[in-house]
mmCIF file of the N, C-alpha and C atoms, coordinates in Angstrom:
data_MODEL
# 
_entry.id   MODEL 
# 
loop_
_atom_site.group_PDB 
_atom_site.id 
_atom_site.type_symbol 
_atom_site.label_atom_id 
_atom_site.label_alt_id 
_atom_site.label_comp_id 
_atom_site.label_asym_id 
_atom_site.label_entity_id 
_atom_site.label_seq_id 
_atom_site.pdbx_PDB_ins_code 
_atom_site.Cartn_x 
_atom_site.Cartn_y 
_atom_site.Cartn_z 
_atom_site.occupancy 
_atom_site.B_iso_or_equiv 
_atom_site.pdbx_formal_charge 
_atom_site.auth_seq_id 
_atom_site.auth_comp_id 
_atom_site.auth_asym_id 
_atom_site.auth_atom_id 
_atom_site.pdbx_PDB_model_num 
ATOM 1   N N  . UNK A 1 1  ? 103.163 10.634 110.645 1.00 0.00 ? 1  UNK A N  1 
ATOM 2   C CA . UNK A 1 1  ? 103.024 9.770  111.762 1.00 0.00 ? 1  UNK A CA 1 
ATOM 3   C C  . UNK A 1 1  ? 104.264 9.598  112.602 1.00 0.00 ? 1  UNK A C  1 
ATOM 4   N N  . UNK A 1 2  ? 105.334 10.349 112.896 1.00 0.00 ? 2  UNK A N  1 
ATOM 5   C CA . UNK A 1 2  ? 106.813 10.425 113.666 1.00 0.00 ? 2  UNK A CA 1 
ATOM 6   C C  . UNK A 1 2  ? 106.492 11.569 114.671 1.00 0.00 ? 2  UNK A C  1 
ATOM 7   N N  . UNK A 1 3  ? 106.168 10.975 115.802 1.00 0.00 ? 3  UNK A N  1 
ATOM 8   C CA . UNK A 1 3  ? 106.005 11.316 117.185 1.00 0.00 ? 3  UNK A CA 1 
ATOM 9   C C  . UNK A 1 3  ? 107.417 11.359 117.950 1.00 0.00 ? 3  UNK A C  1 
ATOM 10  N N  . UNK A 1 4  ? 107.802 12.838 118.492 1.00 0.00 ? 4  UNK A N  1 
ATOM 11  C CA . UNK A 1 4  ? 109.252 12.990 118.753 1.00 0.00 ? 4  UNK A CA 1 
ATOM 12  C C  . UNK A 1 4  ? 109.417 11.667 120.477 1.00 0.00 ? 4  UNK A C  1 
ATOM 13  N N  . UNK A 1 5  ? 110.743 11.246 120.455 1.00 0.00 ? 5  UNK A N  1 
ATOM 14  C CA . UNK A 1 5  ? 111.082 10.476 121.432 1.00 0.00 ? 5  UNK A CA 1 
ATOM 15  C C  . UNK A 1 5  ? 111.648 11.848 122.545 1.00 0.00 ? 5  UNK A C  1 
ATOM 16  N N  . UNK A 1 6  ? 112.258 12.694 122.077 1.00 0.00 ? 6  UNK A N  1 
ATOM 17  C CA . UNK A 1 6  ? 112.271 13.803 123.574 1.00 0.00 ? 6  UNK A CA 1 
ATOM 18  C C  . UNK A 1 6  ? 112.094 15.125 122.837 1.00 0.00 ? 6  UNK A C  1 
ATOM 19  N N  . UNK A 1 7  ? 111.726 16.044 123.562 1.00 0.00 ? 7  UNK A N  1 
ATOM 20  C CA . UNK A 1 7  ? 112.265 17.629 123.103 1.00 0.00 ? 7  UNK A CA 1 
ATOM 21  C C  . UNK A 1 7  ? 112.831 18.542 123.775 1.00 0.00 ? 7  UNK A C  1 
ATOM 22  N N  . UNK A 1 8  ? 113.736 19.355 123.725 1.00 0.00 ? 8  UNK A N  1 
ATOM 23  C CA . UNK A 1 8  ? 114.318 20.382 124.440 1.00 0.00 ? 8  UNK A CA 1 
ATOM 24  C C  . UNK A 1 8  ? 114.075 21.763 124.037 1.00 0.00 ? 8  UNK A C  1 
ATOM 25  N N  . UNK A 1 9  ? 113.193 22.393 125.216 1.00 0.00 ? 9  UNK A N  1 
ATOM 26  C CA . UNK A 1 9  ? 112.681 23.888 124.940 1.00 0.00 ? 9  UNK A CA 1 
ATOM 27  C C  . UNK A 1 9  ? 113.520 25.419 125.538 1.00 0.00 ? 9  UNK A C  1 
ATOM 28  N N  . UNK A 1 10 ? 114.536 25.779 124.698 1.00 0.00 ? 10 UNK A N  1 
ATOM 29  C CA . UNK A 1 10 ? 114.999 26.816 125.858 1.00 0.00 ? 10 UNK A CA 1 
ATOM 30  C C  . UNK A 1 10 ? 114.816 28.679 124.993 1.00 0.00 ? 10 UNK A C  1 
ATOM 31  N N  . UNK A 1 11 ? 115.415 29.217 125.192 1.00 0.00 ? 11 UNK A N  1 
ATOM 32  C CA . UNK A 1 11 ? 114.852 30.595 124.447 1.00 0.00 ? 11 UNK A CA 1 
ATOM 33  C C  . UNK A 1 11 ? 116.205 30.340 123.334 1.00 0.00 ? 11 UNK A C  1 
ATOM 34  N N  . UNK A 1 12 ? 117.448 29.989 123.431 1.00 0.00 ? 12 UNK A N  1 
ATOM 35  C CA . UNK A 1 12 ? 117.931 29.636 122.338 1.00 0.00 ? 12 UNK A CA 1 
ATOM 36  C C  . UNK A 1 12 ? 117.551 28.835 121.147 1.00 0.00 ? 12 UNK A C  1 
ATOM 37  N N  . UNK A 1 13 ? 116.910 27.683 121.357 1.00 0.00 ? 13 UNK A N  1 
ATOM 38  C CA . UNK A 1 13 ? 116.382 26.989 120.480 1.00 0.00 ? 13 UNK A CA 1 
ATOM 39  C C  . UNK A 1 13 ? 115.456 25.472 121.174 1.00 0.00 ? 13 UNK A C  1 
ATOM 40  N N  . UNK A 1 14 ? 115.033 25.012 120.053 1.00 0.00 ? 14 UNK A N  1 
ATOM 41  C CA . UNK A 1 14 ? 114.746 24.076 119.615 1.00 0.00 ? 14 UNK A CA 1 
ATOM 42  C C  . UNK A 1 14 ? 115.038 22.751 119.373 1.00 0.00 ? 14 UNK A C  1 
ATOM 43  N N  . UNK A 1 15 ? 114.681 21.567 119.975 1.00 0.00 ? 15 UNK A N  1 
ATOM 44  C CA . UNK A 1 15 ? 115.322 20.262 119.283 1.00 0.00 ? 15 UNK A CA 1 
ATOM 45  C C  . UNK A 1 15 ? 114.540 19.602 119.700 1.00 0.00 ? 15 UNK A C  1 
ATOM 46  N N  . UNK A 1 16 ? 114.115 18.789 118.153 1.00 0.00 ? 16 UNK A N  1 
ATOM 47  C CA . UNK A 1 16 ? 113.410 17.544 118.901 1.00 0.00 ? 16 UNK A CA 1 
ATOM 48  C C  . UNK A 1 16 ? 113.965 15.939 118.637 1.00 0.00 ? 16 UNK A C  1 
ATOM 49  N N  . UNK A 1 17 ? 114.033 15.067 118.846 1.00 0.00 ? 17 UNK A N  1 
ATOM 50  C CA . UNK A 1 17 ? 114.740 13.913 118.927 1.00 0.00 ? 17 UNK A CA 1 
ATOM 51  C C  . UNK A 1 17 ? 113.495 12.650 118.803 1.00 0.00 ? 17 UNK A C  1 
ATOM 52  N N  . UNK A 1 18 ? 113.872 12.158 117.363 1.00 0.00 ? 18 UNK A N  1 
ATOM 53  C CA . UNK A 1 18 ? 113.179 11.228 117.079 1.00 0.00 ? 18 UNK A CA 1 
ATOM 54  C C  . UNK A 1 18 ? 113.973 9.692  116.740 1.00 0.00 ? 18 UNK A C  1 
ATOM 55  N N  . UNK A 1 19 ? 112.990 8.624  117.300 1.00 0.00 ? 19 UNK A N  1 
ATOM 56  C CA . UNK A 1 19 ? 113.568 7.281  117.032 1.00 0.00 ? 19 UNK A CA 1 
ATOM 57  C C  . UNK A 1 19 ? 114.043 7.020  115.463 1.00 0.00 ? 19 UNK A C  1 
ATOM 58  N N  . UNK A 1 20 ? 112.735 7.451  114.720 1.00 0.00 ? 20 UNK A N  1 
ATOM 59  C CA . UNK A 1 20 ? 113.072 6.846  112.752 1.00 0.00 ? 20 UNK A CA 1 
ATOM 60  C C  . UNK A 1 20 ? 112.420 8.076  112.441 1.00 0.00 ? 20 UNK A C  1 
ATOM 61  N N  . UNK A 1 21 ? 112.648 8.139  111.372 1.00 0.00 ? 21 UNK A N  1 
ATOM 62  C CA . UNK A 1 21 ? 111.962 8.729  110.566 1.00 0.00 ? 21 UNK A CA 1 
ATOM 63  C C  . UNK A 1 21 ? 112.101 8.392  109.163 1.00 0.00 ? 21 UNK A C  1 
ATOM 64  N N  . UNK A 1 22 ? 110.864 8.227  108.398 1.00 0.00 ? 22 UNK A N  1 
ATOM 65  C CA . UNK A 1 22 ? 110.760 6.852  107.214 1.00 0.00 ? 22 UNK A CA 1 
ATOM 66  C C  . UNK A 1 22 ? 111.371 8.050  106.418 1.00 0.00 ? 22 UNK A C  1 
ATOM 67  N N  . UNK A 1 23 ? 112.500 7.906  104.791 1.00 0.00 ? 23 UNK A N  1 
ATOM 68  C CA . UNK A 1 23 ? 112.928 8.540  104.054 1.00 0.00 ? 23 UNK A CA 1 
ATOM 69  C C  . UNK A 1 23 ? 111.966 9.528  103.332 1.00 0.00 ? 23 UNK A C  1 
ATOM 70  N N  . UNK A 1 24 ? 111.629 10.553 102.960 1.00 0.00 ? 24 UNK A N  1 
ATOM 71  C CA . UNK A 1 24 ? 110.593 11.623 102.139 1.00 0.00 ? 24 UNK A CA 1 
ATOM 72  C C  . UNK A 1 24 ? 110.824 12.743 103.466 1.00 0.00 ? 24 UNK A C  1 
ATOM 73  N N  . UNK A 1 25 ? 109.664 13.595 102.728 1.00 0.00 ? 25 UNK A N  1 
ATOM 74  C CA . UNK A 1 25 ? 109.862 14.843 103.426 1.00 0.00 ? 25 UNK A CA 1 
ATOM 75  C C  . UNK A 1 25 ? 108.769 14.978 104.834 1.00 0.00 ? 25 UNK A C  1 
ATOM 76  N N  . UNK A 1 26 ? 109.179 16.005 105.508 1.00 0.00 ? 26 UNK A N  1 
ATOM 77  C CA . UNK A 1 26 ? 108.488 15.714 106.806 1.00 0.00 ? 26 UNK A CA 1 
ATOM 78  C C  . UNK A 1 26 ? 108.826 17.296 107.544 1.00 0.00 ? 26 UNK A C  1 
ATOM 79  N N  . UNK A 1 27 ? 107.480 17.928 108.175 1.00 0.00 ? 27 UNK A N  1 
ATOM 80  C CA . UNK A 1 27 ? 107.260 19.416 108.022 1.00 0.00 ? 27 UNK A CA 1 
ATOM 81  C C  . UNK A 1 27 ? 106.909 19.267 109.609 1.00 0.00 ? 27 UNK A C  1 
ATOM 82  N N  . UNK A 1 28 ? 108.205 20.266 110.232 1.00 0.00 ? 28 UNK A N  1 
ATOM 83  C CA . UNK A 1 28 ? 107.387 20.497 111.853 1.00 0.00 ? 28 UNK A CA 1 
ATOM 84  C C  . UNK A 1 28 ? 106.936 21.992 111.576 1.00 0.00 ? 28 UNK A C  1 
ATOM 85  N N  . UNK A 1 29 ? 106.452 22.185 112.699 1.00 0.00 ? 29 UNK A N  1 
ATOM 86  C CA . UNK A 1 29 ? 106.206 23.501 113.350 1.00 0.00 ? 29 UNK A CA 1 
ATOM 87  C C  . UNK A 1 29 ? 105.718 23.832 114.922 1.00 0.00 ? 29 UNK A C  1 
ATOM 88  N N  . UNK A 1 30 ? 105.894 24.975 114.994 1.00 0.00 ? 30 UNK A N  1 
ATOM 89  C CA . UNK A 1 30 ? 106.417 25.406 116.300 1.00 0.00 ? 30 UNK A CA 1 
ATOM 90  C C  . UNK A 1 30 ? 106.064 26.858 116.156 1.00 0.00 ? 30 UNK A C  1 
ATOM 91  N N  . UNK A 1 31 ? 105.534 27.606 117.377 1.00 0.00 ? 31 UNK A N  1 
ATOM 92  C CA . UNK A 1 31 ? 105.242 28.738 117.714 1.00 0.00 ? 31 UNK A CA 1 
ATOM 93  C C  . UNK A 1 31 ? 106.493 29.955 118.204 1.00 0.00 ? 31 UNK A C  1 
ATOM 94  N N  . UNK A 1 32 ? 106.490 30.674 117.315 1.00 0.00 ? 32 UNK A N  1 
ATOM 95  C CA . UNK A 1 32 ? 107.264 31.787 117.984 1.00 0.00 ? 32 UNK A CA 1 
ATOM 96  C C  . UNK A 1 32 ? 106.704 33.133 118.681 1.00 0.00 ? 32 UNK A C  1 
ATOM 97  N N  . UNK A 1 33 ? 106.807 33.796 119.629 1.00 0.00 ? 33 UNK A N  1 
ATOM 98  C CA . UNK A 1 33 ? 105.994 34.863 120.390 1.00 0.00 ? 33 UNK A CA 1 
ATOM 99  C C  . UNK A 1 33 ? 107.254 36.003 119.882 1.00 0.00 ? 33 UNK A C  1 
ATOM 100 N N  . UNK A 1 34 ? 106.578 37.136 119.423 1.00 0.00 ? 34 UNK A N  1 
ATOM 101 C CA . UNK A 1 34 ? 107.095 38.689 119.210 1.00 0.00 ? 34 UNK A CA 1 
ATOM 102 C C  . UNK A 1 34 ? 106.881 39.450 119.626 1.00 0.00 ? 34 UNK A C  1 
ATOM 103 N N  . UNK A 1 35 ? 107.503 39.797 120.889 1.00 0.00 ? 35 UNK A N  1 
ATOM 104 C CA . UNK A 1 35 ? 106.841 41.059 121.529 1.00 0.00 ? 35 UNK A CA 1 
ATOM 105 C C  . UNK A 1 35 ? 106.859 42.551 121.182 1.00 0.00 ? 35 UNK A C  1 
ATOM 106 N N  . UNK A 1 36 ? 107.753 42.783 120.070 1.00 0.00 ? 36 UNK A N  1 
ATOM 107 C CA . UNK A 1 36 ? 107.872 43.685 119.354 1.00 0.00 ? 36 UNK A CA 1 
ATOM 108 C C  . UNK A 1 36 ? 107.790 43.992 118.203 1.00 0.00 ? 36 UNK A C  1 
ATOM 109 N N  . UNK A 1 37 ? 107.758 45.369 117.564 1.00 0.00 ? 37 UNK A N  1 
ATOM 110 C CA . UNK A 1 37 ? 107.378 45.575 116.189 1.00 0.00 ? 37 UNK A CA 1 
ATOM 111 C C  . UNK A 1 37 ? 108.636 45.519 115.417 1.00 0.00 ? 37 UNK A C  1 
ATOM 112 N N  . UNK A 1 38 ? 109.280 44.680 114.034 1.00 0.00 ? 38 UNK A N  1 
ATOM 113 C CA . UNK A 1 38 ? 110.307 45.112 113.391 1.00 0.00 ? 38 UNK A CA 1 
ATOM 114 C C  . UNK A 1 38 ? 110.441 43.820 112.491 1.00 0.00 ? 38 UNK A C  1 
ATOM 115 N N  . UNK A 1 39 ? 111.686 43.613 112.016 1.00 0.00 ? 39 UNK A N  1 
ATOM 116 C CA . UNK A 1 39 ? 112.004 42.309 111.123 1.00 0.00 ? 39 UNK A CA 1 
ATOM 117 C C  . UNK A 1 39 ? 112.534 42.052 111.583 1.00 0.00 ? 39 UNK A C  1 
ATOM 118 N N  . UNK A 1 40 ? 112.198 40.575 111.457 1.00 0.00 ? 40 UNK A N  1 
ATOM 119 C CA . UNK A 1 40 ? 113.011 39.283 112.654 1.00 0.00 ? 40 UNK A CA 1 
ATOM 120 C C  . UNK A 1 40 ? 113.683 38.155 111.475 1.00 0.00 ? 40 UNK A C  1 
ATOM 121 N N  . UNK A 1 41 ? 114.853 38.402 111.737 1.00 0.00 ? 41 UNK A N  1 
ATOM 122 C CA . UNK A 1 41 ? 115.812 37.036 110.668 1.00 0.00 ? 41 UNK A CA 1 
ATOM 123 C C  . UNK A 1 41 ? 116.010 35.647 111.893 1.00 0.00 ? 41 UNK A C  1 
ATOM 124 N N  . UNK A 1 42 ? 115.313 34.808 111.211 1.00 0.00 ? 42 UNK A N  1 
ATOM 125 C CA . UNK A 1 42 ? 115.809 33.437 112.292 1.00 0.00 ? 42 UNK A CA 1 
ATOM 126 C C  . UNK A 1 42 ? 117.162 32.325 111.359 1.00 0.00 ? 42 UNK A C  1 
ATOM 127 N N  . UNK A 1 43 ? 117.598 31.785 112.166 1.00 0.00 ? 43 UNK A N  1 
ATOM 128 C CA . UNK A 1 43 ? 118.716 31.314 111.355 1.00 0.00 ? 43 UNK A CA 1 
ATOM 129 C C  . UNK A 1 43 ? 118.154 29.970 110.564 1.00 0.00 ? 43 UNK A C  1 
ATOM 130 N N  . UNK A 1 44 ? 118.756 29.330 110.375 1.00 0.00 ? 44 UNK A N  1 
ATOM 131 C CA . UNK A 1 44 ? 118.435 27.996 108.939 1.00 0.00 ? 44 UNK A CA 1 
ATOM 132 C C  . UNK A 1 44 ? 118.109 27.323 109.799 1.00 0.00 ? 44 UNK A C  1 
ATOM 133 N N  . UNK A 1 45 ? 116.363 26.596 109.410 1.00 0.00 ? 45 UNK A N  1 
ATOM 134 C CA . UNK A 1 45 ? 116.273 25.446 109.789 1.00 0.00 ? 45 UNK A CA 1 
ATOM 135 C C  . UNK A 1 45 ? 117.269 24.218 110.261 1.00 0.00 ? 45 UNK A C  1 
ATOM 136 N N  . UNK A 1 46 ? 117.944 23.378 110.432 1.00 0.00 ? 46 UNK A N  1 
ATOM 137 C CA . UNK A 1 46 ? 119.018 22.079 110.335 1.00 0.00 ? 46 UNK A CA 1 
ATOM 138 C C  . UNK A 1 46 ? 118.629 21.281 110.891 1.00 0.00 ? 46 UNK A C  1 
ATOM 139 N N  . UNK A 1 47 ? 118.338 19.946 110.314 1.00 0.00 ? 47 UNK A N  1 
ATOM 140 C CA . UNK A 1 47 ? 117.999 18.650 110.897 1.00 0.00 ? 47 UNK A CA 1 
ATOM 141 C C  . UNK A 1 47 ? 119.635 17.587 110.278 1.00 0.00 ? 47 UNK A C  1 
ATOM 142 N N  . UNK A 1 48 ? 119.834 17.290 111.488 1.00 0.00 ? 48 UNK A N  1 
ATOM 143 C CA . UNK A 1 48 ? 121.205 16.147 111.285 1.00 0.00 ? 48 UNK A CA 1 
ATOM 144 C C  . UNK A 1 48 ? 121.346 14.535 111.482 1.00 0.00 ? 48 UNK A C  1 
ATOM 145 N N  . UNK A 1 49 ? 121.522 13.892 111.631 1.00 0.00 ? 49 UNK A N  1 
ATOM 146 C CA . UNK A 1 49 ? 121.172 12.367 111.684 1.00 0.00 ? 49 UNK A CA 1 
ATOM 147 C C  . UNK A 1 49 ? 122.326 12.829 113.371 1.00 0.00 ? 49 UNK A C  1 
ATOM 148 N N  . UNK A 1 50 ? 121.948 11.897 114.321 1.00 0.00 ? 50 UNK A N  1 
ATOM 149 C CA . UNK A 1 50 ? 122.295 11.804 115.607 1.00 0.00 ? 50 UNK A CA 1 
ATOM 150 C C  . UNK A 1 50 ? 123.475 11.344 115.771 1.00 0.00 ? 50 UNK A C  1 
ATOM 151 N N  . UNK A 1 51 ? 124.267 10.483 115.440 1.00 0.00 ? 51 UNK A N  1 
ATOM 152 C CA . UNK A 1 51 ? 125.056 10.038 115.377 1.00 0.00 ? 51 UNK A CA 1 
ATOM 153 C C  . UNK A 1 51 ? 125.923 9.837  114.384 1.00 0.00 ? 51 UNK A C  1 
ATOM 154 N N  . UNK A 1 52 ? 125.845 11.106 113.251 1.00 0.00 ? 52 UNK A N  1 
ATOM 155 C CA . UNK A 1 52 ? 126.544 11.522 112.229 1.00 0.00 ? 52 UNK A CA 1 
ATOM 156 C C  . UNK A 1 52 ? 126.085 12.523 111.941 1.00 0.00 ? 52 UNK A C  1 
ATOM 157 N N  . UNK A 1 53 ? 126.613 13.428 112.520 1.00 0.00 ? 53 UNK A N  1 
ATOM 158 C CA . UNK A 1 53 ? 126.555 14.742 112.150 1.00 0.00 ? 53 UNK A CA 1 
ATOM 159 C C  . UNK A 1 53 ? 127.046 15.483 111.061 1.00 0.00 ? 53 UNK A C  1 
ATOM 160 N N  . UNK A 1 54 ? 127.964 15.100 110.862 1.00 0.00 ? 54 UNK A N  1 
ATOM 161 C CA . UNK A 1 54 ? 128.297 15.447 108.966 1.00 0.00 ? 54 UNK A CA 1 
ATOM 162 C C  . UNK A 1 54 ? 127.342 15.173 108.073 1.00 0.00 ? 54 UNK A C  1 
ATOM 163 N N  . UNK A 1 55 ? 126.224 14.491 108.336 1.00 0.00 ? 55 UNK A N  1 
ATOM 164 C CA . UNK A 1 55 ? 124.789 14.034 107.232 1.00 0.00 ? 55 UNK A CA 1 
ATOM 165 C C  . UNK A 1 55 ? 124.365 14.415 107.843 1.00 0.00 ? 55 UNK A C  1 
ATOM 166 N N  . UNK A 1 56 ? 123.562 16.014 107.139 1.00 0.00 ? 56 UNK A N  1 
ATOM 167 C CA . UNK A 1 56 ? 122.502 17.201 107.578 1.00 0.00 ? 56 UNK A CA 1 
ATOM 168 C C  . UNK A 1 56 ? 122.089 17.908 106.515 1.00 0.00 ? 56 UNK A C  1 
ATOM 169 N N  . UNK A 1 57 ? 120.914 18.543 106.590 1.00 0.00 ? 57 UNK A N  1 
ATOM 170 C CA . UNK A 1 57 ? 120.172 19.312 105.554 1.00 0.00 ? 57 UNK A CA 1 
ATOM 171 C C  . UNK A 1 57 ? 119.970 20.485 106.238 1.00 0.00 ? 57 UNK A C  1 
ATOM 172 N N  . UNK A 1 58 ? 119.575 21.872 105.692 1.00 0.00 ? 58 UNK A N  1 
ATOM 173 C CA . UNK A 1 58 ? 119.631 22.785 106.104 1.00 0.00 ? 58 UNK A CA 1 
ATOM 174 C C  . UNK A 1 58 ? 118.246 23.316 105.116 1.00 0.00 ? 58 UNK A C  1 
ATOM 175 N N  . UNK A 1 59 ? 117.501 24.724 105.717 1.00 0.00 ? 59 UNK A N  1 
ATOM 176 C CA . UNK A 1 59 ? 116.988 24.975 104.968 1.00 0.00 ? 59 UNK A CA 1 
ATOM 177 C C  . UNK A 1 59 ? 116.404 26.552 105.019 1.00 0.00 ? 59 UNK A C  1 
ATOM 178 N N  . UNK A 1 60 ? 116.504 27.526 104.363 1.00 0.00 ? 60 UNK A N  1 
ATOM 179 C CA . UNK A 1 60 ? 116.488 28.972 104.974 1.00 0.00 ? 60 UNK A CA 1 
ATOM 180 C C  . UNK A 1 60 ? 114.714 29.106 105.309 1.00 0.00 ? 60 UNK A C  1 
ATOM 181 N N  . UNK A 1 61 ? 115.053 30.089 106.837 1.00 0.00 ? 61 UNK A N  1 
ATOM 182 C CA . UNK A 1 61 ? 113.878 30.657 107.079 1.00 0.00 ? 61 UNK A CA 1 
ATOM 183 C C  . UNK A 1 61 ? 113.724 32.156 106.181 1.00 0.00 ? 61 UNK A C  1 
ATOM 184 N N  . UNK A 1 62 ? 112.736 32.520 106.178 1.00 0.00 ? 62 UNK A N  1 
ATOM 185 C CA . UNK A 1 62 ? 112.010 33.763 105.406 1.00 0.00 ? 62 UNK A CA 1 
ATOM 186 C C  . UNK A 1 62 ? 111.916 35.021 107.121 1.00 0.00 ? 62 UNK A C  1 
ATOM 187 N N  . UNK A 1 63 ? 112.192 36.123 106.067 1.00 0.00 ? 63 UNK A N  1 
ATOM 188 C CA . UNK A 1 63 ? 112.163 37.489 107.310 1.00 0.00 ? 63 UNK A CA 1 
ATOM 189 C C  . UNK A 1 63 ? 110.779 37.372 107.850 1.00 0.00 ? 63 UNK A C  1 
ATOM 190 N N  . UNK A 1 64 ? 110.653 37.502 109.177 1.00 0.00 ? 64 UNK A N  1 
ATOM 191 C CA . UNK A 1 64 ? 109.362 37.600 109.659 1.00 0.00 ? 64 UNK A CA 1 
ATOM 192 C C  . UNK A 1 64 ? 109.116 39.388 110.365 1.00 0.00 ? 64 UNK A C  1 
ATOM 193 N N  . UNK A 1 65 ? 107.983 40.147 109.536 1.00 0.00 ? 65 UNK A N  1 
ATOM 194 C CA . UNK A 1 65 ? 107.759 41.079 109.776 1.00 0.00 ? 65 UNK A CA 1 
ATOM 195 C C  . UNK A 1 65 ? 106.570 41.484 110.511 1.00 0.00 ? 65 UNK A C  1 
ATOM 196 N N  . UNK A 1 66 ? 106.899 42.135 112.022 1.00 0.00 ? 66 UNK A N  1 
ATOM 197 C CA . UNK A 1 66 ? 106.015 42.770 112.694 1.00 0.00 ? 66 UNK A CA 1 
ATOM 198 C C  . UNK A 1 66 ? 105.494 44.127 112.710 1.00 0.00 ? 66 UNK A C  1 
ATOM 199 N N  . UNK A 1 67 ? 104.584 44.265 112.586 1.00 0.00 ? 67 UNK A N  1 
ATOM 200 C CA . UNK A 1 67 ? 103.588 45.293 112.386 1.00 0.00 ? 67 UNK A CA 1 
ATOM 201 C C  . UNK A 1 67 ? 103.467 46.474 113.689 1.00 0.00 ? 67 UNK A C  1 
ATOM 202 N N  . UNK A 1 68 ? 103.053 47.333 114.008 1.00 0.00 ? 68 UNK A N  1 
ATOM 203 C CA . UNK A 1 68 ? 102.650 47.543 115.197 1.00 0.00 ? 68 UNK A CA 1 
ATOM 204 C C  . UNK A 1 68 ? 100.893 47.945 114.996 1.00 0.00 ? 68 UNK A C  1 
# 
């Protein structure tokens, strides 16, 4: 139930910016487009607290493989 307060969409990345978010775990997702065939490494998830950035979690993405 944590509905983002803004988001920023550019071809670098991702961010979304939320008021709270209650302590436990909590799963976004988001669409990526591949216009080509091959293996795609994306870098580590990272969510940081806003105003302390030294308190952050990180978390690895998995190779994403295109087919042709």
């Amino acid at each position: 139930g944590a509905w983002p307060a803004f988001e920023e969409r550019s071809f670098e990345a991702f961010r979304s910016y939320y008021d709270h978010l209650r302590a436990g775990s909590f799963k976004a997702e988001y669409t990526v487009r591949l216009n080509n065939a091959g293996s795609f490494a994306l870098p580590p998830t990272r969510i940081e607290a806003m105003y302390a950035p030294e308190t952050f979690g990180e978390v690895p993405n998995a190779a994403v493989e295109v087919a042709p």
